[in-house]
C-alpha positions in Angstrom: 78.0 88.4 -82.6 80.0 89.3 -85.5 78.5 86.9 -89.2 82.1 86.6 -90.8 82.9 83.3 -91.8 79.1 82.7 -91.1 77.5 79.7 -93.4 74.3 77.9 -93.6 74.9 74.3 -93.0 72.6 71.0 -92.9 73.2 68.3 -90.3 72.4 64.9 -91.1 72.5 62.2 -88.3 71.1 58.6 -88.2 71.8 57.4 -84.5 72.4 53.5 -83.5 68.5 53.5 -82.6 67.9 53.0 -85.9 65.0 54.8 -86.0 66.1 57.1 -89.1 67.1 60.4 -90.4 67.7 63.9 -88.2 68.4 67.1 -90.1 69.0 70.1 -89.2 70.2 73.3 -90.9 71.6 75.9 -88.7 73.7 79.2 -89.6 77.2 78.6 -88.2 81.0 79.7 -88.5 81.8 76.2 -86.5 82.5 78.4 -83.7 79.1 78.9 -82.4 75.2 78.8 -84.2 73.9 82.3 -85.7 70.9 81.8 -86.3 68.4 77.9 -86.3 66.7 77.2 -89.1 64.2 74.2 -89.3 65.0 70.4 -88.1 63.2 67.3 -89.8 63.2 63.4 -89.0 62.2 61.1 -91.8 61.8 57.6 -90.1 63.3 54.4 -91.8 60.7 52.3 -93.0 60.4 48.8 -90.8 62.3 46.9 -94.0 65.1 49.0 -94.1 65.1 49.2 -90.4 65.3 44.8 -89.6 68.1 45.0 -92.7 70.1 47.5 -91.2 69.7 45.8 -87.7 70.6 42.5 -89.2 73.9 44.5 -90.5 75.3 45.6 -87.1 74.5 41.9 -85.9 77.0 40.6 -89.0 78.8 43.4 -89.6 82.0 42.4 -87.9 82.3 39.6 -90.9 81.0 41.4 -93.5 83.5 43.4 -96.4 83.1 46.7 -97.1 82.3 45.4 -101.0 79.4 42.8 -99.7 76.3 43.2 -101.8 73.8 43.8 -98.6 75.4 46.3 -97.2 76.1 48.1 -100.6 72.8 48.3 -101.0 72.2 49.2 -97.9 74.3 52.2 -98.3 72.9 53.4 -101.4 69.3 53.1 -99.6 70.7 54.7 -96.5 72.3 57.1 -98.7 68.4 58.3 -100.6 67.2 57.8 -97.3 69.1 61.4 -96.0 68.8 62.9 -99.5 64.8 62.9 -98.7 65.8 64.5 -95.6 67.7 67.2 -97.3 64.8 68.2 -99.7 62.1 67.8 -96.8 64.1 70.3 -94.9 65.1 72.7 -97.7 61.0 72.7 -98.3 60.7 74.3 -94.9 63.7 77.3 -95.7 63.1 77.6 -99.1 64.9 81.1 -99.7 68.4 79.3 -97.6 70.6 77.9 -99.8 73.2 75.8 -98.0 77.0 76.0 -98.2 77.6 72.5 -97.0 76.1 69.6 -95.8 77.8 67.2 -92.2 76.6 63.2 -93.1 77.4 61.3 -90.4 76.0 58.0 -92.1 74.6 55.2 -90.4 77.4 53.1 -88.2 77.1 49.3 -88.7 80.3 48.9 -86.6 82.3 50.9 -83.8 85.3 49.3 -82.5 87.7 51.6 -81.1 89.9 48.6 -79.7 90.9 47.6 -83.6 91.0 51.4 -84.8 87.8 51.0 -86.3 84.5 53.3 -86.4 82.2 51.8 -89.8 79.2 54.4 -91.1 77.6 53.7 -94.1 76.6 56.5 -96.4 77.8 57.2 -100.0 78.9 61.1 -99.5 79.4 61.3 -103.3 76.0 60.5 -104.4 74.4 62.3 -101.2 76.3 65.5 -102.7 75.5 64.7 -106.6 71.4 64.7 -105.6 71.7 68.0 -103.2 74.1 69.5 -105.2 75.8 71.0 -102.1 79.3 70.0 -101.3 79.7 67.2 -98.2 81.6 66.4 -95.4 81.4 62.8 -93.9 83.7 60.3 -92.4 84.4 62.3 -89.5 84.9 59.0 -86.8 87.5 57.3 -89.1 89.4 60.6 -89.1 89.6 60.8 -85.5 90.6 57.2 -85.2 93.5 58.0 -87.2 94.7 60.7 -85.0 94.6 58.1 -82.0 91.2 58.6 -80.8 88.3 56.6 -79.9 85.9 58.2 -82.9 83.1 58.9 -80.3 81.7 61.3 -78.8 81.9 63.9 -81.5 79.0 66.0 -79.9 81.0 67.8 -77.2 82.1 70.8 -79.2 78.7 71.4 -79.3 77.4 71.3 -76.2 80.7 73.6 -75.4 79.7 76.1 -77.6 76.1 76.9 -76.4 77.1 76.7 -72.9 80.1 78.9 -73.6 78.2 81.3 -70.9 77.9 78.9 -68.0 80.2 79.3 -65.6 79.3 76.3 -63.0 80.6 72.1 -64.3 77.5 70.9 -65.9 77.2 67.3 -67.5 75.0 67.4 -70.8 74.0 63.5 -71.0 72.9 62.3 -74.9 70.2 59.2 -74.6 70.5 57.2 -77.6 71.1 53.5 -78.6 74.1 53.8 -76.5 74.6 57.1 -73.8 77.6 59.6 -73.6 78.2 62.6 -71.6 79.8 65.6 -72.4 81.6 67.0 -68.9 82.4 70.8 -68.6 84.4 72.0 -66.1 83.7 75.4 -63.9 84.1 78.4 -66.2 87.5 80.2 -64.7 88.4 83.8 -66.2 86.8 82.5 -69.8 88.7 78.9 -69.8 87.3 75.5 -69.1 87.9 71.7 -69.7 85.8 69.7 -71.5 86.3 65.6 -71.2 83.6 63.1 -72.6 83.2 59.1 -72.6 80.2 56.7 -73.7 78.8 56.1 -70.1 77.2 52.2 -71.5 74.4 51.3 -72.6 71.4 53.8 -73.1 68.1 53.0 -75.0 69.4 50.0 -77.0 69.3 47.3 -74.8 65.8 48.2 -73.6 64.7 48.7 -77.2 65.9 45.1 -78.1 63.9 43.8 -75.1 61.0 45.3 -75.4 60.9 44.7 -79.1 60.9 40.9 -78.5 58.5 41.2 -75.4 55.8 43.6 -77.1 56.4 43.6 -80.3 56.9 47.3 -80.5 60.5 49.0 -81.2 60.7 50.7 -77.7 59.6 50.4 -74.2 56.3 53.3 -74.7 56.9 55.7 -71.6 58.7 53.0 -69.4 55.4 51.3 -68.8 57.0 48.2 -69.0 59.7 48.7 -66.9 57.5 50.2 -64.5 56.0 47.1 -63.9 59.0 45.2 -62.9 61.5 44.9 -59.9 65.1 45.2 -60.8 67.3 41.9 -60.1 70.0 43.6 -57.9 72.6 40.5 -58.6 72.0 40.3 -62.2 72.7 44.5 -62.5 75.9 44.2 -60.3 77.3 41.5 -62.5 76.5 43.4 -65.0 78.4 46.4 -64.2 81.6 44.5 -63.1 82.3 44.8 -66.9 85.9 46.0 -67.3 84.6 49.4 -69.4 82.7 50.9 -66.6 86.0 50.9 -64.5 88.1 53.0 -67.0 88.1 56.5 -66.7 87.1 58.9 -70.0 87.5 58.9 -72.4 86.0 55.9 -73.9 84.0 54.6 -76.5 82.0 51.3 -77.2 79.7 49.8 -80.0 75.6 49.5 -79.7 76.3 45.5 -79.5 79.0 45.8 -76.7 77.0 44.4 -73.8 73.8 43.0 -75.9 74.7 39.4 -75.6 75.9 39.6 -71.9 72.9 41.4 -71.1 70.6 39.3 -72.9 72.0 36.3 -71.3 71.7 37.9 -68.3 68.1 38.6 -67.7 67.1 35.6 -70.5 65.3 33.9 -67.4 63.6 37.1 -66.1 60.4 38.5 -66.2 59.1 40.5 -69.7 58.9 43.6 -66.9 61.6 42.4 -64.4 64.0 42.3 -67.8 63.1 45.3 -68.9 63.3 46.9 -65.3 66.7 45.7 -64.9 68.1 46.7 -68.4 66.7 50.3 -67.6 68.9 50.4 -64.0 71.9 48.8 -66.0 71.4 52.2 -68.6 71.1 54.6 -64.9 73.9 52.9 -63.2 76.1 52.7 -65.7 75.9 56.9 -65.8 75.9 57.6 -62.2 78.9 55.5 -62.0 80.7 56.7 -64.6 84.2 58.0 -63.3 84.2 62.0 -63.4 87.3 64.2 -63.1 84.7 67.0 -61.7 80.8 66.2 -60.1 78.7 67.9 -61.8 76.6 70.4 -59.9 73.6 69.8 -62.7 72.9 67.4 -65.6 70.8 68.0 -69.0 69.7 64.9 -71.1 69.0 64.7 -74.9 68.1 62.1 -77.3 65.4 59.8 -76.8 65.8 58.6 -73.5 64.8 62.1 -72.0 60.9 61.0 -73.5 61.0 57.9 -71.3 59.8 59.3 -68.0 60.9 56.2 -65.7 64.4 56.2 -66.9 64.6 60.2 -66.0 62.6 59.7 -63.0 65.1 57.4 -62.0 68.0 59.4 -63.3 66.9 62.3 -61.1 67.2 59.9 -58.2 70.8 59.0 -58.8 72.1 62.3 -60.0 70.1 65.8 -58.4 69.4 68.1 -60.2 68.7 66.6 -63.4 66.6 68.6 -66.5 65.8 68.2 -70.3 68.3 70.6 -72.6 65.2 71.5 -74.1 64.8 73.4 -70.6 67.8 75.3 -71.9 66.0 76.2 -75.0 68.2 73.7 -77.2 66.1 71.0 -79.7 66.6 68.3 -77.9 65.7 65.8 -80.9 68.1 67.8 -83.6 71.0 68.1 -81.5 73.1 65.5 -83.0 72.5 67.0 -86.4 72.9 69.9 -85.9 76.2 69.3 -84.4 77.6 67.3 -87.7 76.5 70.8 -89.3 78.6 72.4 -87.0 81.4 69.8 -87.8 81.2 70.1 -91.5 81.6 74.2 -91.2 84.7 73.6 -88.4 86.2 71.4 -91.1 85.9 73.6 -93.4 87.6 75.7 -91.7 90.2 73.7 -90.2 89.2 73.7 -87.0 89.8 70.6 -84.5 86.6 68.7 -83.7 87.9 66.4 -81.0 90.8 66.3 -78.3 92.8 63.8 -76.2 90.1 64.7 -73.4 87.1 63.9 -75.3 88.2 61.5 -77.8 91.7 60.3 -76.5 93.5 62.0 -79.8 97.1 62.5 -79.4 96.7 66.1 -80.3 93.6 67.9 -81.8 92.3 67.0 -84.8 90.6 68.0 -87.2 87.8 65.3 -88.4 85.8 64.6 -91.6 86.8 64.8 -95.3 85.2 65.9 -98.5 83.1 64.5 -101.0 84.7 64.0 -104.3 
């Protein structure tokens, strides 16, 4: 592998679980990842957690200058700069060229050509003094995309040597898969899409049933039979007809879906929120069937909803069977991002975004 145009980069991701900050510093020319350095998470405390939730409840009537979530952004903001110095600690002798902030979205509508993350890239870069990159879904917006999934050019990159279509599925508040066609004479396609829902829904629920942020290893949704009428209503939802790519917000199909199991069961609701997440994946219209799947994020640590995933899809495996961390990805990709823009090279295009062309996402830091 030849190190020109190599850089040392931090990742800094905060997904729509909410549950804080990944970062990850990898070694990168934007093309593909040199060498890994260390990963970190530093959790959002439970008061910054219910004020950012209450954000993406309101944030669709909320300005840009409103006093809540201007404060939220500065604390959002500190929030990843103790990330950066938590992970520098661990690679104290790397000194980074740049750092990829993807911020913390409190809105995603692709419909009004509109993707909102919260982070203030200018103060993030004034406490690490290291130059930043952010803003990378309002970029792609502009060139006609969807702003979501960014992650594919990723997952092409380390599978650059797999020659057979594989599907690399990321578990998070909401799920997207990246889809790579069969490897023929070095060229492949690459389309993507938010399949629906993926942790959030279950999250919510459980949350309100338990009292704790998550379903714990499924065991509530174990429990419970899945209400075949309410999941087929469900999924007659225009989105899961279209074909990729697509994107959608966290609180798409939350007040549906809450309706819609309101009279259930604590475990019936949660084991039919869980099949919504599975269906809504297995059904998800494919230009190419993939002949095996690997799942990141946090879904993968939830074995009922991979034990039912493997049921629906084959052959079906962690990424961190590929060697891959499957809890930094995300960062480490908006490290990878922040080094391709640097280098003025396209992060998204009309097959995994919808661009009109590709395009080059992200701006500086001034």
């Amino acid at each position: 592998m030849s190190f020109e145009n190599m850089q040392w980069a931090i990742g800094l991701m905060s997904g729509t679980s909410l549950d804080g900050v990944d970062a990850a510093l990898v070694q990168t020319d934007g093309e593909r990842i040199a060498q890994y350095g260390p990963a970190v998470t530093v959790p959002y405390d439970s008061a910054l957690r219910a004020r950012l939730r209450h954000l993406l409840d309101h944030a669709a009537h909320l300005a840009e200058d409103d006093p809540d979530i201007l404060a939220a952004e500065r604390d959002v903001t500190l929030r990843h700069v103790d990330a950066v110095r938590e992970l520098m600690k661990l690679a104290p002798d790397i000194r980074p060229d740049v750092i990829g902030f993807h911020g913390q979205t409190v809105l995603h509508q692709p419909e009004k050509g509109r993707s909102w993350q919260i982070g203030d890239g200018a103060l993030l870069q004034v406490e690490c003094g290291v130059p930043v990159v952010y803003d990378f879904r309002a970029r792609d917006l502009e060139c006609g995309g969807e702003g979501a999934p960014l992650v594919p050019v990723l997952h092409a990159a380390l599978l650059e040597s797999e020659t057979q279509s594989v599907a690399v599925l990321n578990i998070g508040g909401v799920a997207n898969v990246t889809l790579l066609g069969p490897n023929t004479e070095g060229q492949r396609q690459v389309w993507a899409c938010d399949t629906g829902p993926g942790n959030a829904l279950l999250d919510d629920w459980a949350e309100r049933h338990t009292g704790v942020a998550c379903d714990v290893d499924g065991a509530l949704a174990r429990k419970g039979k899945v209400d075949r009428a309410v999941l087929e209503n469900l999924l007659a939802m225009p989105y899961f007809q279209r074909e990729m790519p697509k994107s959608l917000d966290r609180l798409s199909f939350h007040a549906s879906a809450m309706q819609a199991v309101e009279t259930l069961s604590a475990e019936d609701g949660a084991a039919t929120l869980l099949e919504f997440t599975v269906e809504a994946i297995a059904r998800t219209p494919m230009p190419v069937k993939p002949t095996k799947w690997f799942v990141a994020g946090g879904g993968r640590h939830n074995p009922v909803l991979m034990e039912r995933l493997r049921s629906r899809l084959g052959s079906l495996g962690s990424v961190d069977d590929l060697g891959w961390d499957g809890d930094a990805l995300e960062a480490q990709c908006f490290a990878l991002l922040a080094v391709r823009y640097v280098r003025g090279l396209p992060s998204s295009w009309p097959q995994t975004t919808g661009t009109e062309k590709p395009c080059v996402a992200g701006r500086s830091a001034r």
